[in-house]
C-alpha positions as CSV (number, residue, x, y, z in Angstrom):
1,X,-6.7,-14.3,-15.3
2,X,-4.8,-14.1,-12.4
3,X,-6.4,-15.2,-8.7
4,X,-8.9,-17.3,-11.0
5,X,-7.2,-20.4,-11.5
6,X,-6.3,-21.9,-7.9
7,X,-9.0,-22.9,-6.6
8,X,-10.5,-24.2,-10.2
9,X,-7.1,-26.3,-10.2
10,X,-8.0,-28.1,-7.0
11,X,-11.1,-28.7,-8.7
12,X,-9.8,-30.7,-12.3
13,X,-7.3,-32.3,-10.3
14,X,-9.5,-34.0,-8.0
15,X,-11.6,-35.1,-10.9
16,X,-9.0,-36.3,-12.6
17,X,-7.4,-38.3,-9.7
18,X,-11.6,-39.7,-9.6
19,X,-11.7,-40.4,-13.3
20,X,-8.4,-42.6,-13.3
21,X,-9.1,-44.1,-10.0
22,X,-12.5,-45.6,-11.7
23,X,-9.8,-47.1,-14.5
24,X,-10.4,-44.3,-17.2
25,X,-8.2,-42.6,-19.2
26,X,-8.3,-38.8,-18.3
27,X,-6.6,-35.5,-20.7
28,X,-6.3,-32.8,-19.6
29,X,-6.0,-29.4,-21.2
30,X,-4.6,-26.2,-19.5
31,X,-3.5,-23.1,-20.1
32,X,-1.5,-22.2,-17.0
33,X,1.6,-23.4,-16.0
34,X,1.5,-22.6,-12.1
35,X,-1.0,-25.0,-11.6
36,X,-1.1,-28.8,-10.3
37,X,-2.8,-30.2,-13.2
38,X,-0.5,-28.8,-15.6
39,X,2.0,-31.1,-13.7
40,X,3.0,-34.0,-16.0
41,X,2.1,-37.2,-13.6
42,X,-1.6,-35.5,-13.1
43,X,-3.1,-37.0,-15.5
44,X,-2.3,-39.4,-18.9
45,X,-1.8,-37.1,-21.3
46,X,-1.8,-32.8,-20.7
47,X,-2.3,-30.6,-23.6
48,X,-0.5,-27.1,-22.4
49,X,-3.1,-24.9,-25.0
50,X,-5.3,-22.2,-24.9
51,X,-8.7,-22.6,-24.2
52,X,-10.4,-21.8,-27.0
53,X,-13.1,-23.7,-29.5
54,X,-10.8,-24.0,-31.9
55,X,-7.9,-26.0,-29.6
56,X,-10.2,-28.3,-28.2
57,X,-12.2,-29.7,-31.3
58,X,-8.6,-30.1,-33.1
59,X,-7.7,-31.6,-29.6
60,X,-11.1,-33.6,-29.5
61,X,-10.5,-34.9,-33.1
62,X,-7.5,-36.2,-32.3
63,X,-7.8,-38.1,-29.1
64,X,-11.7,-39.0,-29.4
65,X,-12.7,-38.8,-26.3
66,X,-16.2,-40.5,-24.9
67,X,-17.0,-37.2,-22.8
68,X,-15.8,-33.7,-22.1
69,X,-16.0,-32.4,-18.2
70,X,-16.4,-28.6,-18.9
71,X,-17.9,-28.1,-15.4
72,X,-14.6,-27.9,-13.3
73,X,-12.3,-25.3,-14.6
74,X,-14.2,-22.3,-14.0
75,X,-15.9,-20.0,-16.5
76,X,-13.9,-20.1,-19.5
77,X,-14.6,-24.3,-20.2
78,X,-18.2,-23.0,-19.3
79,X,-18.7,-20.7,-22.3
80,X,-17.2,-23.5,-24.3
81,X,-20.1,-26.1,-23.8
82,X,-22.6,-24.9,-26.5
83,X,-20.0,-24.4,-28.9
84,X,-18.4,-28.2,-28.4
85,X,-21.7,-29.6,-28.2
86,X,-22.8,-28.2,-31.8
87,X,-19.9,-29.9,-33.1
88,X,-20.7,-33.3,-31.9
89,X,-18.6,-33.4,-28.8
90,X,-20.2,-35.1,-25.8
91,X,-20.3,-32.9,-22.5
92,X,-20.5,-34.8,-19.7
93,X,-22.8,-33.7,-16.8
94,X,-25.8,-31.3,-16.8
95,X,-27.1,-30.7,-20.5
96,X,-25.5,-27.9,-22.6
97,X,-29.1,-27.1,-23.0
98,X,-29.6,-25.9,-18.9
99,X,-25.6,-24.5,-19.1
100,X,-27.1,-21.9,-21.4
101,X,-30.6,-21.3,-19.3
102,X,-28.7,-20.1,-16.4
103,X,-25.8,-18.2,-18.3
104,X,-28.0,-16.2,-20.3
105,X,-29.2,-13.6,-17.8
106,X,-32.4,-13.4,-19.3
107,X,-33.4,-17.1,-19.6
108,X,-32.4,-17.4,-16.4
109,X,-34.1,-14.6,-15.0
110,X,-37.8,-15.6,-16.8
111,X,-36.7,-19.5,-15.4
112,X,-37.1,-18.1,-12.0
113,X,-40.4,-16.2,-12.6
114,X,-41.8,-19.3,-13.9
115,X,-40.6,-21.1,-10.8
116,X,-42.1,-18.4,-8.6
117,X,-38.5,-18.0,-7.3
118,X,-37.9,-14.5,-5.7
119,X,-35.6,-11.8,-7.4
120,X,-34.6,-8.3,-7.3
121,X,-36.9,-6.2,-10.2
122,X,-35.6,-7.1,-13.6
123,X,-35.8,-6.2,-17.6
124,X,-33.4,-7.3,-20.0
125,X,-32.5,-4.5,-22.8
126,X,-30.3,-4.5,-26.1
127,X,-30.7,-0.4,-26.2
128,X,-29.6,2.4,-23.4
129,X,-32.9,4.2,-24.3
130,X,-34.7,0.7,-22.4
131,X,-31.9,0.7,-19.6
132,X,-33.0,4.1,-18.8
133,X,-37.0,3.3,-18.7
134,X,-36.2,0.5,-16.5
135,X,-34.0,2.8,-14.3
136,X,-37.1,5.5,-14.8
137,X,-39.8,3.0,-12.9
138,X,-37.1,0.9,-10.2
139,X,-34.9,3.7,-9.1
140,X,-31.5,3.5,-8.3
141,X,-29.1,2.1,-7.4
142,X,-29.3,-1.0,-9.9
143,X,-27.3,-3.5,-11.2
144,X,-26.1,-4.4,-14.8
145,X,-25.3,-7.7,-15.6
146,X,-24.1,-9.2,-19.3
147,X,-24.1,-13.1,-20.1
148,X,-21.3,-15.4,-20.0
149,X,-18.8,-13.2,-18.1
150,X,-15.5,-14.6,-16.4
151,X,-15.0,-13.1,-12.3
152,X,-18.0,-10.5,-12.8
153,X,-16.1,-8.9,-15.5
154,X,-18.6,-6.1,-17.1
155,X,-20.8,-6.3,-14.3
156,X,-21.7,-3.5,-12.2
157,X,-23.3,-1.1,-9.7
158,X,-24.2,2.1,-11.3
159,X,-26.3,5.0,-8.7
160,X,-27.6,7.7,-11.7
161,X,-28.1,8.6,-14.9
162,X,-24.8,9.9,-15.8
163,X,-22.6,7.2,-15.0
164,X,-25.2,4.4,-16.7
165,X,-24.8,6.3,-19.8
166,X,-21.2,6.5,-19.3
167,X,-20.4,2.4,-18.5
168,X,-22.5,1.4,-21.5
169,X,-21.5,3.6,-24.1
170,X,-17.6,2.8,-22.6
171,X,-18.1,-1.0,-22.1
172,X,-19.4,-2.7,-24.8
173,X,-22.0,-4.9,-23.0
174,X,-24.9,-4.2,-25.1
175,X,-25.2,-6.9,-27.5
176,X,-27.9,-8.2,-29.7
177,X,-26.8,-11.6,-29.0
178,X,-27.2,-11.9,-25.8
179,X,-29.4,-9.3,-23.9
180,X,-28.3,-7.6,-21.0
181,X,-30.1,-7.4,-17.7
182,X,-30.3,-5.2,-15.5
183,X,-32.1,-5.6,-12.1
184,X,-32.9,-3.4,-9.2
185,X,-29.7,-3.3,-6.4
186,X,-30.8,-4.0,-3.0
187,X,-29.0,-2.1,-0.6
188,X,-27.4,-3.8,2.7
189,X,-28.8,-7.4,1.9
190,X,-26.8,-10.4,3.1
191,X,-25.5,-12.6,0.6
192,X,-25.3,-16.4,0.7
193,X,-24.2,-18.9,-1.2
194,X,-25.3,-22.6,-1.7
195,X,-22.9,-25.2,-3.3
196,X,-24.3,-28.3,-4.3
197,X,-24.3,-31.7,-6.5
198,X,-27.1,-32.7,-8.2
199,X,-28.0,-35.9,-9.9
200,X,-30.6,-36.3,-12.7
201,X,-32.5,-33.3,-10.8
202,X,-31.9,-34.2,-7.0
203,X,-29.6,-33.0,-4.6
204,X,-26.9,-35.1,-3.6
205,X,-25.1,-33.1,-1.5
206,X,-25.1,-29.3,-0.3
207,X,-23.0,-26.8,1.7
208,X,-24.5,-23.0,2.6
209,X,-22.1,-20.6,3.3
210,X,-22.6,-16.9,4.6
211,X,-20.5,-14.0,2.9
212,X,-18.8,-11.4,6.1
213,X,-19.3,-8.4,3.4
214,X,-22.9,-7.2,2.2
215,X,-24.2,-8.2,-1.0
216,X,-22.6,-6.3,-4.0
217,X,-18.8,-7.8,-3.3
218,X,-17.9,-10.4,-5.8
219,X,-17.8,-13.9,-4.2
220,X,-14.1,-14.2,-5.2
221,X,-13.5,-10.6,-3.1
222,X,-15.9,-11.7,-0.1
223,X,-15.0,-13.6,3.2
224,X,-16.9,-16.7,3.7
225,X,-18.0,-18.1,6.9
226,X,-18.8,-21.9,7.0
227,X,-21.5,-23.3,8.6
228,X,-22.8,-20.2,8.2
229,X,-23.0,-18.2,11.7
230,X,-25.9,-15.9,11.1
231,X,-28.5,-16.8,9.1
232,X,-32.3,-17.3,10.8
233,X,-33.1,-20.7,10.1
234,X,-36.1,-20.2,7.8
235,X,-33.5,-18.4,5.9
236,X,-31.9,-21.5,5.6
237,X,-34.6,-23.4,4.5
238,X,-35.9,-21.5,1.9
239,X,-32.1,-21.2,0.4
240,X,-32.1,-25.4,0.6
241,X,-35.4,-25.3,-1.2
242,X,-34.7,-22.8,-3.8
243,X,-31.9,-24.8,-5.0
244,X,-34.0,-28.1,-4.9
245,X,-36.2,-26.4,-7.5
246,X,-33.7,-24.9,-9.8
247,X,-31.7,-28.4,-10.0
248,X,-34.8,-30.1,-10.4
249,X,-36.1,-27.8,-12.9
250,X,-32.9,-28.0,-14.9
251,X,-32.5,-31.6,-14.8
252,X,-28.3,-31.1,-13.3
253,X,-26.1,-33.7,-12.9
254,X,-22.6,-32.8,-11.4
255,X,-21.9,-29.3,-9.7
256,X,-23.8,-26.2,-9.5
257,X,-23.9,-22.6,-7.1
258,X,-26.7,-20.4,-6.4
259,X,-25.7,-17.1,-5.3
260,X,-28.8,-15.2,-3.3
261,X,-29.6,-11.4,-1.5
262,X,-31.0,-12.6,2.1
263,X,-32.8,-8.9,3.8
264,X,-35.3,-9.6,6.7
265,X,-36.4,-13.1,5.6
266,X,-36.6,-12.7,2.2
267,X,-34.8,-14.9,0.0
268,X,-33.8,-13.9,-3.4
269,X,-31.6,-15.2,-6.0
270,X,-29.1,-13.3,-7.8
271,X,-27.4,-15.9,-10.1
272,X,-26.8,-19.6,-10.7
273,X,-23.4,-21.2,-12.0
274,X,-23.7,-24.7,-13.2
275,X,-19.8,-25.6,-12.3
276,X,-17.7,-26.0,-9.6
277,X,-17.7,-22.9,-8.0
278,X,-14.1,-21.5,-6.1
279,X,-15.7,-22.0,-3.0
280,X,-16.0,-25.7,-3.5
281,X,-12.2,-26.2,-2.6
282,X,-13.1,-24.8,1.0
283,X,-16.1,-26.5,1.3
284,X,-14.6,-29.9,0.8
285,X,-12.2,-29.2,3.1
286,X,-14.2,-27.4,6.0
287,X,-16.3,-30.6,5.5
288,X,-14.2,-33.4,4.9
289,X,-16.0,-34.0,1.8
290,X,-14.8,-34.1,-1.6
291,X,-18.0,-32.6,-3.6
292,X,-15.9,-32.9,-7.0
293,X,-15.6,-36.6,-6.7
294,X,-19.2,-36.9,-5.8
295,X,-20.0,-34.4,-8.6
296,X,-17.4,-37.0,-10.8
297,X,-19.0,-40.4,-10.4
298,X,-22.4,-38.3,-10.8
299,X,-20.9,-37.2,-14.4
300,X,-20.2,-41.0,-15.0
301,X,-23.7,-42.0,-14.2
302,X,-22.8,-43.9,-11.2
303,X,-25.7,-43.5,-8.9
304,X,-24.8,-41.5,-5.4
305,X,-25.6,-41.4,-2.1
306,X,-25.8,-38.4,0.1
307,X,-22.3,-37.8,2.2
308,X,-23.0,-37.5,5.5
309,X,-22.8,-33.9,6.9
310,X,-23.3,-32.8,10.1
311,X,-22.8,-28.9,10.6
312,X,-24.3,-28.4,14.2
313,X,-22.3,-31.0,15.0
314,X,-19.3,-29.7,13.8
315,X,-16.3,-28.5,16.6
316,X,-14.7,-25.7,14.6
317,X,-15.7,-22.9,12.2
318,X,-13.8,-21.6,9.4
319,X,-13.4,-18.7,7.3
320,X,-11.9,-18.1,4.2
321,X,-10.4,-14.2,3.5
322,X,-9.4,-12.9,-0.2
323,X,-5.4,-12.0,-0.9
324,X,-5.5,-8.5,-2.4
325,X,-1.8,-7.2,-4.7
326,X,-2.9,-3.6,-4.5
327,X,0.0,-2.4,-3.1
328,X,2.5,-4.0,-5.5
329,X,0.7,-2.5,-8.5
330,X,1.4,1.4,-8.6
331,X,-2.4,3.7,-9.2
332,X,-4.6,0.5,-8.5
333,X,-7.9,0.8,-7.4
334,X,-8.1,-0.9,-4.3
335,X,-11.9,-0.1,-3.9
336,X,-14.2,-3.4,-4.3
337,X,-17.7,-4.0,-6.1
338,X,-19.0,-6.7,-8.7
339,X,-16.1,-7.7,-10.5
340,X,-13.4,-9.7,-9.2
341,X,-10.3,-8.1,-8.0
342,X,-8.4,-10.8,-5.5
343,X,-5.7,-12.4,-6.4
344,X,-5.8,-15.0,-3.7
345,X,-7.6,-16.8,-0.7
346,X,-6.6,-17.7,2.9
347,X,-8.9,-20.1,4.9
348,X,-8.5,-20.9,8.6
349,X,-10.5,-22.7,11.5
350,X,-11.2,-20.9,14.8
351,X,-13.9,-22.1,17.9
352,X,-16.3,-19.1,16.6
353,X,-16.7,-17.0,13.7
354,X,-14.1,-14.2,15.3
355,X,-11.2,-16.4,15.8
356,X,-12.1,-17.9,12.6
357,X,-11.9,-14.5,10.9
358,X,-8.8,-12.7,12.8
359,X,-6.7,-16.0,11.9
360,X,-7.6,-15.8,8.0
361,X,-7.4,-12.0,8.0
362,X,-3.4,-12.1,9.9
363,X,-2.6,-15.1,7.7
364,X,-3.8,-12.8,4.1
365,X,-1.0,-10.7,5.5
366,X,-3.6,-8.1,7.8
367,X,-1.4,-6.4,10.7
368,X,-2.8,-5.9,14.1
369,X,-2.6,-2.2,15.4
370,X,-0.9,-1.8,18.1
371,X,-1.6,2.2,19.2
372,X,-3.4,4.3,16.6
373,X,-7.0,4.0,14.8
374,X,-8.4,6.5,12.3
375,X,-12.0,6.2,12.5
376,X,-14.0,7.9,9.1
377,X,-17.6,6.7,8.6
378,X,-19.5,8.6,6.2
379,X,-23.6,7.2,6.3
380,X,-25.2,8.5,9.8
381,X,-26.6,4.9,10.9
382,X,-23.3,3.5,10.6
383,X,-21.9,5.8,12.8
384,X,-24.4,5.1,15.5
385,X,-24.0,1.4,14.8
386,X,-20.2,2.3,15.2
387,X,-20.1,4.2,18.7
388,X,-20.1,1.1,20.8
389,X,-17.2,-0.9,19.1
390,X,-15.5,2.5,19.3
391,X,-16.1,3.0,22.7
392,X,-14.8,-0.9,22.8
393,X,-11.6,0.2,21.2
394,X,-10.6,2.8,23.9
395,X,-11.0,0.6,26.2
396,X,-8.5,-1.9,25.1
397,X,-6.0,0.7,25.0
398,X,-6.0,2.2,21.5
399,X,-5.5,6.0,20.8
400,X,-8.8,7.0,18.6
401,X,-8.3,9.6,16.1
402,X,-11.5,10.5,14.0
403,X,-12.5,12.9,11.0
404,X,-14.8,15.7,11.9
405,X,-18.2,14.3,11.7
406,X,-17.6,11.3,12.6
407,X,-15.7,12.6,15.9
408,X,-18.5,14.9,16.7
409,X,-20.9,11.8,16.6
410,X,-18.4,9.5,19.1
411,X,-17.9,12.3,21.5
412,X,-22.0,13.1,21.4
413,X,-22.2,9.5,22.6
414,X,-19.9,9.1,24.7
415,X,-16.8,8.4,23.6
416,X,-14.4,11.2,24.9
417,X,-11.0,9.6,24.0
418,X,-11.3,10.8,20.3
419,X,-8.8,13.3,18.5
420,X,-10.5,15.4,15.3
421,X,-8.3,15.0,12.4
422,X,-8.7,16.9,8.8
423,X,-9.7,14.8,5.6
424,X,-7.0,15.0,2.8
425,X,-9.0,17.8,0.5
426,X,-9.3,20.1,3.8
427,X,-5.8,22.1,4.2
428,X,-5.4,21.7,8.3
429,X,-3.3,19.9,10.1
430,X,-3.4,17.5,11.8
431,X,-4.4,15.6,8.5
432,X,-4.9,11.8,7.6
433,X,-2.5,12.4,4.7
434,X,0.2,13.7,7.1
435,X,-0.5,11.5,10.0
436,X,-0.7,8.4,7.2
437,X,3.0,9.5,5.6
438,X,4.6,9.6,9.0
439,X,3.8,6.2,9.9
440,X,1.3,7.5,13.0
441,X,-1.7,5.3,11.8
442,X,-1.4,1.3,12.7
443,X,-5.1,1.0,11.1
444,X,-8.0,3.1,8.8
445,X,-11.5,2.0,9.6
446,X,-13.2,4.0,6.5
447,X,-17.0,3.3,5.8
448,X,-17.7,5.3,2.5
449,X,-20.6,7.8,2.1
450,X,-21.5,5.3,-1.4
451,X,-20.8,3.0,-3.4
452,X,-18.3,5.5,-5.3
């Protein structure tokens, strides 16, 4: 897919550049041909095929290999390793066995009850009629999530009857095979993420990193703020000791990422991914630690040692920002949720998390207003929430222009300097569409009523 490959070639290479540098011979095989490890001085021998069963047993056959690394080219390899490993191939790394405990939503989700590990409400269901009695007792808005998916893909936030009927009938997630779950959504949670290596059940080495969006934006969509800036530090804790237990309860050995919903203290996991994840690249880098060729030697069974990380200590924070092509592709949606829609990642270091941030956001191509700021925020809190960075905004300068509720809310509270504008559907003028056709708007600050 594209946007999904970058990050996962950073990863392959620097395992491969591990593997030979410990005297092996290392193969690699790619389907992609704008990436570094499909260059032909990467590795001994590249097979440019498809990554399908099929390809790598003939490929396997032929070269007889003493292991397979499935854990560093993203999700595809992934859904491979029960497959090889039925067939006799060797997967190096965490069993095939724990691979399939956490992509199987269900396993996964009755491995953290036994664990006494904290999640939203869950039920798995191979029928709409048991989606809907789950949906009956939790409420909305919930989350449905199939097993083995690649960037999210079939995933998603659904707020009523109507349109849960509508996604399953239209996409094909309900299989017998593999149950579905689907688990209560928790509205305005953080989310954080923790990358790690583990070896033979202990961790090695592990990074936590906070997302700038709310829970409910797909980790390849969200910006990422490492060490993270905001988090209370019992939150941290408990995220550190969570993925003690699942890599110790899973026996891993090489890379792994727990994603987790973090609302008032409470911890609670959403997913694991026993690979790299594509935040590893910027982790490594942030850190000056390469977690792949730790998570490599672990692979090998050479015996590690913790890396030496320090991130109180640490001068600089950085931030990494998606790259969106919206505007290149004619009727695109550019609105975000669960699946992956970036096609591209910018990271930069600042002295705080705002430098950090701006840098990242100018550098994924974001312009800096320079006169005039729609303002359209649709729940009341967030308008309240809104008012001072508003009032913040007229002060340095900026001409405010507002749709009408939201402009009756500034002006209520103080902030005067605010024009009313007409949404698109309302037939006045002045009007966003006009005012955005014309050129008069440097920036849109819109904060949706929901998630649709």
């Amino acid at each position: 897919r594209i946007g999904s490959s970058v990050e996962f070639d950073w990863c392959s290479v620097s395992c491969v550049k591990t593997l030979r540098g410990m005297g092996h011979e290392a193969i690699v095989i790619n389907c992609n041909p704008e990436t570094v490890s499909t260059d032909f001085d990467e590795s001994d021998r590249l097979y440019f095929e498809e990554l399908s069963q099929e390809t790598v047993l003939d490929i396997a056959e032929l070269e007889q290999p003493s292991g397979v690394v499935v854990s560093v080219g993203g999700q595809t390899p992934n859904n491979l390793a029960m497959g090889l490993h039925n067939n006799g191939v060797k997967i190096l790394g965490t069993s095939v066995e724990a691979i399939d405990k956490c992509e199987n939503r269900f396993k996964f989700s009755k491995l953290c009850d036994s664990l006494r590990i904290d999640q939203p409400e869950w039920s798995e269901f191979t029928t709409v009629e048991e989606a809907f009695f789950f949906t009956k007792r939790a409420g909305y808005p919930v989350l449905v999530r199939p097993s083995y998916v690649l960037s999210g893909a079939a995933m998603r936030v659904v707020s009523s009857n109507e349109d849960l009927e509508q996604f399953l009938r239209t996409a094909a997630v309900v299989s017998r095979e593999y149950p579905v779950v689907i688990s209560k959504y928790i509205s305005g949670a953080k989310e954080v993420e923790l990358d790690a290596v583990g070896q033979n059940g202990n961790l090695v080495n592990y990074a936590i990193a906070e997302h700038v969006e709310n829970a409910g934006v797909h980790s390849g969509d969200a910006s990422l703020l490492l060490p993270a800036q905001k988090l209370f530090v019992e939150t941290h804790r408990r995220v550190k000791a969570i993925g003690e237990k699942i890599c110790r309860a899973l026996r891993i050995s090489g890379p792994f990422n727990v994603q987790f919903m973090c609302k008032d203290n409470e911890v609670m996991v959403i997913e694991c991914n026993l690979r790299a994840s594509r935040s590893l690249p910027f982790i490594s880098k942030t850190y000056n630690v390469n977690f792949i060729e730790i998570a490599t030697r672990v692979m090998l069974g050479v015996p590690q040692r913790p890396a030496c990380i320090q991130p109180m200590d640490m001068e600089r924070i950085a931030a990494k920002v998606p790259v969106f092509s919206f505007s290149r592709l004619k009727n695109s949606d550019p609105r975000l949720g669960v699946e992956m829609q970036s096609t591209g990642e910018v990271a930069c270091f600042g002295v705080n998390q705002y430098e950090a941030f701006l840098k990242a956001m100018i550098a994924a191509g974001f312009k800096l207003p320079t006169k005039n700021i729609l303002i359209s925020i649709g729940p009341s809190q967030q308008k309240l929430e809104f008012v001072q960075y508003a009032q913040m905004l007229a002060d340095m300068g900026y001409t405010l222009y507002a749709t009408k509720n939201t402009a009756e809310t500034l002006k209520a509270q103080g902030v005067d300097s605010c024009t009313t504008v007409y949404k698109p559907f309302v037939r006045r003028e002045p009007n966003v569409i006009t005012m955005l056709k014309t050129g008069k708007l440097d920036l849109v600050i819109n904060v949706p009523d929901s998630m649709d």
